[in-house]
C-alpha angles and dihedrals in degrees: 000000000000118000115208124034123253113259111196133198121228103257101063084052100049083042099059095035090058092061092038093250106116080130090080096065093043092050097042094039106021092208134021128195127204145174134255088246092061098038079054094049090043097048088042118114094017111235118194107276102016104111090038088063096045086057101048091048096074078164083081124078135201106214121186116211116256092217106026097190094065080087104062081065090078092075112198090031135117112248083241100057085032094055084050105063084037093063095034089067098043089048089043089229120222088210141349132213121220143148107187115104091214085047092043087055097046093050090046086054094055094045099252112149107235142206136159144195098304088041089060088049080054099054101038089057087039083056100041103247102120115025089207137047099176093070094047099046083053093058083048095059084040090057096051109270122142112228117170108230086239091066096042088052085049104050097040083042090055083037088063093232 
């Protein structure tokens, strides 16, 4: 059994709902928190079919911080990236997805075990559901999400395609 939920930044959820595969994150997680501050980066600017999806995903919730203030500790941070290792760390957070280089540090400085968007890709071939990464992360750049070549060539190198 895992101990700790999953808190998740906005850019792995707008990443896997621009490509339709916010099942990835249900089946591999089960359940993902997050902060105001990310349904309100999620929701904002409202594409078409945003809010329709938070809704629908009652596997995520929206948490709000017991102490809000412990975010304005992550100084050069956004509040949203901020709010999540905050509540990361109140949660005890089992794992936290982020993308950010400065909120990946930050994490890694409070002990909080991190993964992002290509880490996610990983783990769902690792556990069999989906047989392929390359097409995927196709779909992802597609979509709009900046991925340097070197990490592309690393993660379909440790996928084995």
């Amino acid at each position: 059994m895992r101990i700790g939920p999953v808190v998740a930044n906005n850019t792995p959820l707008v990443a896997y709902w621009s490509i339709s595969r916010l099942d990835i994150l249900q089946t591999l997680f089960e359940e993902i928190l997050i902060p105001p501050a990310i349904r309100d980066e999620f929701l904002a600017p409202v594409p078409l079919g945003r809010f329709e999806s938070l809704l629908s995903a009652p596997w995520i919730k929206v948490i709000a911080l017991a102490r809000p203030s412990a975010a304005d500790a992550f100084a050069g941070l956004d509040r949203g990236e901020a709010e999540v290792i905050a509540l990361a760390q109140e949660q005890e957070a089992r794992l936290v997805l982020l993308d950010e280089r400065r909120a990946r540090r930050y994490a890694a400085r409070m002990s909080l075990p991190v993964s992002g968007t290509m880490g996610v890709l990983l783990l769902a071939k690792q556990e069999g559901i989906v047989n392929a990464i390359r097409p995927l992360l196709s779909d992802l750049i597609e979509s709009g999400l900046y991925v340097h070549q070197d990490l592309v060539d690393k993660i379909t190198q440790l996928a084995g395609e």
